[in-house]
C-alpha positions in Angstrom: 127.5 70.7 19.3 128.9 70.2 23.1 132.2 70.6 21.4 131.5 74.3 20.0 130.2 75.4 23.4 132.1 77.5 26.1 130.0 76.7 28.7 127.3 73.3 29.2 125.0 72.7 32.7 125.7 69.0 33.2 123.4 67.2 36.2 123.3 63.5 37.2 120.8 61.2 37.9 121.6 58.3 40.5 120.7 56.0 42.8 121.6 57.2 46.4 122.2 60.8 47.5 125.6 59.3 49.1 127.8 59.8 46.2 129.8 56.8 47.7 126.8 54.1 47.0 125.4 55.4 44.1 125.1 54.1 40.7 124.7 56.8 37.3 121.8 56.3 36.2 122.0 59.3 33.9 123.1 62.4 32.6 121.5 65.5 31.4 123.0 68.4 29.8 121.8 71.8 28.5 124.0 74.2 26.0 121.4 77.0 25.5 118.1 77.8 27.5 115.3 75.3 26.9 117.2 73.1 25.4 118.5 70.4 27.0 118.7 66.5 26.9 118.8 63.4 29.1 120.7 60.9 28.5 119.4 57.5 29.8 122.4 55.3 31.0 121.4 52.8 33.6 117.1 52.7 33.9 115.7 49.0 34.6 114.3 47.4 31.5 115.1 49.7 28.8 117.8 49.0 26.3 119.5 52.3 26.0 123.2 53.2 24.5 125.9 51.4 26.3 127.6 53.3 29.4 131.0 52.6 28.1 130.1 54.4 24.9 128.3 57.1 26.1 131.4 57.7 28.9 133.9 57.7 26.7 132.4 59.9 24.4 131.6 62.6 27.4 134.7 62.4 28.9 136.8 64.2 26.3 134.3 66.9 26.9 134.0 67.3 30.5 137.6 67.1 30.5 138.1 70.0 28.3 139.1 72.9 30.9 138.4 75.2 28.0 134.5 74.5 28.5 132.8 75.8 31.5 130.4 72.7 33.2 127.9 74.3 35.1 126.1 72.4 38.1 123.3 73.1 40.6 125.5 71.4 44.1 128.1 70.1 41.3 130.4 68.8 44.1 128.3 65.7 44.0 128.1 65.2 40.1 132.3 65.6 40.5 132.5 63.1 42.9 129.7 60.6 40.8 132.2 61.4 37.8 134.8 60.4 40.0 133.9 56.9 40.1 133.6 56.3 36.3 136.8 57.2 35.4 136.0 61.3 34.2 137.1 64.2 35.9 135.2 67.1 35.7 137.3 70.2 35.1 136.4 74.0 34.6 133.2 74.1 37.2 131.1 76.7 38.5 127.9 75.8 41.2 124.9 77.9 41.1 124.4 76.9 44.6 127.4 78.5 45.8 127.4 81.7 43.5 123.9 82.4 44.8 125.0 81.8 48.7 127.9 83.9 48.1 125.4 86.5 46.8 122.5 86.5 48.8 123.7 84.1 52.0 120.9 84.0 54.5 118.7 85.8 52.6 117.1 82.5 51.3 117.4 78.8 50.6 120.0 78.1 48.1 118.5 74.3 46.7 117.7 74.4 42.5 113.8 74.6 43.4 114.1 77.8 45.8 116.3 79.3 43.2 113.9 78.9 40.1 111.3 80.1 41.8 112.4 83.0 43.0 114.7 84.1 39.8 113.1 82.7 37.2 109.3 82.5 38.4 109.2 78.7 37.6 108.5 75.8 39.5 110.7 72.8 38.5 108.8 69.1 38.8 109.2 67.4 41.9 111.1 64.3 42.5 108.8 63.2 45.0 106.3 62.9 42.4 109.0 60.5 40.2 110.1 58.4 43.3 107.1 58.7 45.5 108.3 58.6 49.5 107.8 56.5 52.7 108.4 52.7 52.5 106.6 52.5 49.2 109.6 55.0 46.9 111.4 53.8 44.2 115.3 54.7 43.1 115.6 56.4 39.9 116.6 53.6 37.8 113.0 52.1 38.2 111.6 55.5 36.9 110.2 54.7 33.2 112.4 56.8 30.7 109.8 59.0 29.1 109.2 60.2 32.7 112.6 60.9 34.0 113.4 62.9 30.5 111.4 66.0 31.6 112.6 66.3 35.0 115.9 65.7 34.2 116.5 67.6 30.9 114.4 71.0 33.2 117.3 70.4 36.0 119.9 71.3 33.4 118.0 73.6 31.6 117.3 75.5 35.0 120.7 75.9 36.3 122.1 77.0 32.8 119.9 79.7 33.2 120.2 80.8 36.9 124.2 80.9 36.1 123.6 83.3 33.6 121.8 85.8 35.8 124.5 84.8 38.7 127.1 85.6 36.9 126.3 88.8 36.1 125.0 89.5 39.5 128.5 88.1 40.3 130.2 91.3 38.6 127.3 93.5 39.1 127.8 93.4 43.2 131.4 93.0 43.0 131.6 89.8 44.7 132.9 87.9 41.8 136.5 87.5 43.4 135.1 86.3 46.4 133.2 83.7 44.7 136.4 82.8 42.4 139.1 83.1 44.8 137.0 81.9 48.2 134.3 79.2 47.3 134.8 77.9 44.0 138.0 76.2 44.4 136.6 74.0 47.7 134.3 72.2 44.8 137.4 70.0 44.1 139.4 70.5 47.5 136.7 69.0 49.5 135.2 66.9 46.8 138.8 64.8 46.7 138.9 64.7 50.8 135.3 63.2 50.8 136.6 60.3 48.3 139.7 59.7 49.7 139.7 60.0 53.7 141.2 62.1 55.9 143.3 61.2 59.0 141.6 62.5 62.3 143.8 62.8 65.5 141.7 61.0 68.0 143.3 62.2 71.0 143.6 66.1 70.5 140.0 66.3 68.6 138.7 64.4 72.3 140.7 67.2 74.0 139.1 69.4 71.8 135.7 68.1 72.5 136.1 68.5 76.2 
């Protein structure tokens, strides 16, 4: 089906919000709205498809530069991908198309953004993790819990880029979305995994 598609939301699951100690735990992916599916990958004591399988099988897909991958802050799922071997091509962020739409106007996080375009509010992940010294990492979230609020966080941005999009071409501020903010997805995406060099002595001159 993924195959047939011009353009798939794709959203990870991990470990750690650093991108750099994280482990996939897993990946959900939506094709049309309200449908979407979660694909379990690395959830403590449940025997799910192997990684290796499940990878290999994506990666031809998320590859493809002739399907679109939507994401909701995708820099992060590029960077997670990164790490196992896939590189995302083709992306667009419903993040930044709504800051380079509305900027200041309002927040620009997936739960902001579905309530006020789509009049929905998505599940919480404090109420899968829990908070203080007492939260868990994802990965110790039972399956048939984790499905629903991961398969809604594709579902949700597939369906905000839709309306951004348009709004995009409607407002005329599709070229600066295409030409200005989309490509630093990759750019800084590839300077975050691999280091820059920082000239200590003129950035202290700078400083003073």
């Amino acid at each position: 089906d993924l195959n047939e598609k011009s353009v798939i939301a794709v959203d990870t699951e991990t470990t750690s919000l650093n991108p750099q100690e994280a482990s996939l735990v897993g990946i959900s992916i939506s094709y049309a709205a309200n449908i979407a599916y979660y694909i379990p990958l690395g959830h403590k004591n449940v025997k799910g498809l192997k990684k290796e399988l499940v990878l290999n099988k994506l990666k031809t897909i998320l590859e493809d530069p002739s399907i679109k991958k939507v994401g909701q802050n995708i820099k992060y799922d590029v960077k997670i991908f990164n790490r196992v071997g896939i590189n995302l091509t083709c992306v667009d962020d419903t993040m930044l198309m709504s800051y380079a739409l509305h900027g200041g106007l309002h927040r620009h996080n997936m739960n902001a953004l579905a309530e006020i375009y789509l009049k929905h509010e998505p599940i919480k992940i404090q109420s899968l993790l829990g908070s203080g010294k007492t939260a868990r990492t994802f990965d110790k979230v039972p399956v048939n819990i984790a499905v629903n609020y991961a398969a809604e966080d594709a579902d949700v941005t597939l369906r905000l880029w839709y309306i951004f999009k348009s709004k995009l071409i409607k407002n005329k501020m599709n070229h600066v979305y295409e030409r200005l903010e989309r490509p630093m997805i990759k750019l800084l995406a590839d300077m975050e995994l691999t280091g820059i060099s920082v000239d200590k002595i003129l950035l202290t001159g700078m400083s003073n």
